[in-house]
C-alpha positions as CSV (number, residue, x, y, z in Angstrom):
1,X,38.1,77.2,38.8
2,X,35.1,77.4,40.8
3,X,35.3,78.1,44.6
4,X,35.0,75.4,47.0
5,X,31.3,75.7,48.3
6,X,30.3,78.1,46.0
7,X,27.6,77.2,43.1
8,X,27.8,79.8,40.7
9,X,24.5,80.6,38.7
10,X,24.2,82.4,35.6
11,X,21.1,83.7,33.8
12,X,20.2,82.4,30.5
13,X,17.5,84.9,29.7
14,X,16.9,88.7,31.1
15,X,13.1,87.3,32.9
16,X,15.0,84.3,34.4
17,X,15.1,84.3,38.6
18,X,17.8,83.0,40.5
19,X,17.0,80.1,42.9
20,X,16.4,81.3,46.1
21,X,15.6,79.5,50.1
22,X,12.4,80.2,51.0
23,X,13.0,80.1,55.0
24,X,16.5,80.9,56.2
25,X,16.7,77.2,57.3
26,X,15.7,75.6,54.0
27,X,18.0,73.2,52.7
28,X,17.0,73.4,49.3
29,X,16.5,76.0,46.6
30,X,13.5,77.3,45.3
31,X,13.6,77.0,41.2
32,X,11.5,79.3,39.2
33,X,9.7,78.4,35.9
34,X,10.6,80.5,33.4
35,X,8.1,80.7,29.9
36,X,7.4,82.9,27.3
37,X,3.8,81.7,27.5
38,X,1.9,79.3,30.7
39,X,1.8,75.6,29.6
40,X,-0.5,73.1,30.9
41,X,0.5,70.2,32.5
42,X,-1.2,66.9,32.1
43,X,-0.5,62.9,32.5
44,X,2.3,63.0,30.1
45,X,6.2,64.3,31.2
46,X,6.1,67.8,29.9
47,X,10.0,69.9,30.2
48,X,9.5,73.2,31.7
49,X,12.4,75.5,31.7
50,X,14.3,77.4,34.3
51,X,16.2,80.1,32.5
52,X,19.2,79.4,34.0
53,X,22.6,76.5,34.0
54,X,24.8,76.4,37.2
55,X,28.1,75.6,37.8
56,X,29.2,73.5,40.8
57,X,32.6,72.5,42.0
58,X,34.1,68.9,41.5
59,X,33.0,67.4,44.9
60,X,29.5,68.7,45.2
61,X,26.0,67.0,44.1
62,X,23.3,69.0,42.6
63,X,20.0,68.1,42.4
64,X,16.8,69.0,41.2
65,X,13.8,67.3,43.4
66,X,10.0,68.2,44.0
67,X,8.6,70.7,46.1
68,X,5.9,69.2,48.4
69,X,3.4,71.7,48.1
70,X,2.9,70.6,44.6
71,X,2.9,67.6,45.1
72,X,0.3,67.7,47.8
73,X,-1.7,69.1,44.8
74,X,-0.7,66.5,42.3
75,X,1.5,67.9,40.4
76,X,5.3,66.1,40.4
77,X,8.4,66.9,39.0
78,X,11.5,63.9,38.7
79,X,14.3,63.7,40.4
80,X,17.2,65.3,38.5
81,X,21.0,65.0,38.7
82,X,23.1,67.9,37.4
83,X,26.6,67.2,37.0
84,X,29.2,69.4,37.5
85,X,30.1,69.8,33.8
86,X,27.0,70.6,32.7
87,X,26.5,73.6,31.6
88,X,23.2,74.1,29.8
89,X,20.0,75.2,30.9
90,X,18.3,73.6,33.9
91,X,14.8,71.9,33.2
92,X,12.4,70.7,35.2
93,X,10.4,67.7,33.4
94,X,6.7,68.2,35.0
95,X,3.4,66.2,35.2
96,X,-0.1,65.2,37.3
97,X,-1.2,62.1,38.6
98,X,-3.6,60.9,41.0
99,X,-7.2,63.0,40.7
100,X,-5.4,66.1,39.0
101,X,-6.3,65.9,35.3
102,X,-4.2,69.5,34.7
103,X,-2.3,72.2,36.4
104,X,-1.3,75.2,34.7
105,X,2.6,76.5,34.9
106,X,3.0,80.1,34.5
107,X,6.2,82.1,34.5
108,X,7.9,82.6,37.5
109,X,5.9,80.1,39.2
110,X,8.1,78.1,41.6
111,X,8.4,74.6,40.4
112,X,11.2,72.8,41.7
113,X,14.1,72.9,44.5
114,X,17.5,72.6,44.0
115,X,19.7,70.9,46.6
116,X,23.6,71.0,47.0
117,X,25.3,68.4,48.7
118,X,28.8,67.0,49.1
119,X,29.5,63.5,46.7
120,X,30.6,60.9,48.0
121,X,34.6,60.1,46.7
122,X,33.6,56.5,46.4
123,X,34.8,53.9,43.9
124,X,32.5,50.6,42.8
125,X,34.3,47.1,42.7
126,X,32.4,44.4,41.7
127,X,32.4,41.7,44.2
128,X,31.3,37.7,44.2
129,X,29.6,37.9,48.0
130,X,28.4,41.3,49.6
131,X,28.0,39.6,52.8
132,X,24.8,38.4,55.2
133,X,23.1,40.9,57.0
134,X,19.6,39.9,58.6
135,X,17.7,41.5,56.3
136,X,19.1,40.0,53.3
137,X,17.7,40.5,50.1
138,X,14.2,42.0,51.5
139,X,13.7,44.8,49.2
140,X,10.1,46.7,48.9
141,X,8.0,46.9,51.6
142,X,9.9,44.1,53.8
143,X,10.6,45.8,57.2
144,X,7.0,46.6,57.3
145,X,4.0,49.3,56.4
């Protein structure tokens, strides 16, 4: 059984890196790319692997989100859940928008973060009434700009 705080990460090829903090107070993980050959990316959700499958404790929430230097550049990457009896190889599903017609991926490119929280130990009951609050039912956009 896995340590309490501790993620373990195993490599699923010999070229694959291990995610690594850019700054010593990032909160989140640089992920690498991980291809025998570049791909390009265009408007369509493209997978891109990582090379490697984690392992976190019961209790903890991994996730894969964008990095905002790609995105800044057009390039996005969705917002991934991996849970923690998954066991296969992380990847990254990738694409452009806005002006950006194509971005090249090339191996070891960094692509992604990974980010380790603590889960919630919450249950969901349905209920008849939530209760009133004053914003109500205001959803996008309706406490302002």
């Amino acid at each position: 059984m896995e340590s309490d705080g501790i993620v373990r990460v195993q490599r699923l090829h010999p070229g694959a890196r291990l995610p690594a903090r850019a700054t010593a107070h990032a909160t989140g993980f640089d992920l690498y790319a991980r291809l025998d050959a570049p791909v390009r990316l265009g408007r369509h959700p493209h997978p891109v692997g990582t090379g490697i499958a984690v392992a976190a404790p019961p209790g903890y929430d991994v996730q894969v989100r964008p990095r905002s230097g790609l995105s800044a550049r057009g390039v996005m990457v969705s917002f991934g859940t991996i849970d923690p009896d998954y066991r296969g190889e992380i990847v990254v599903t990738m694409w452009t928008f806005g002006d950006t017609d194509g971005y090249e991926v090339q191996d070891g490119d960094r692509i992604a973060q990974l980010v380790v929280s603590r889960a919630a130990d919450v249950e969901l009951r349905e209920a008849d009434d939530l209760g009133a609050t004053a914003r109500g039912a205001g959803g996008h956009g309706s406490t302002g700009r």
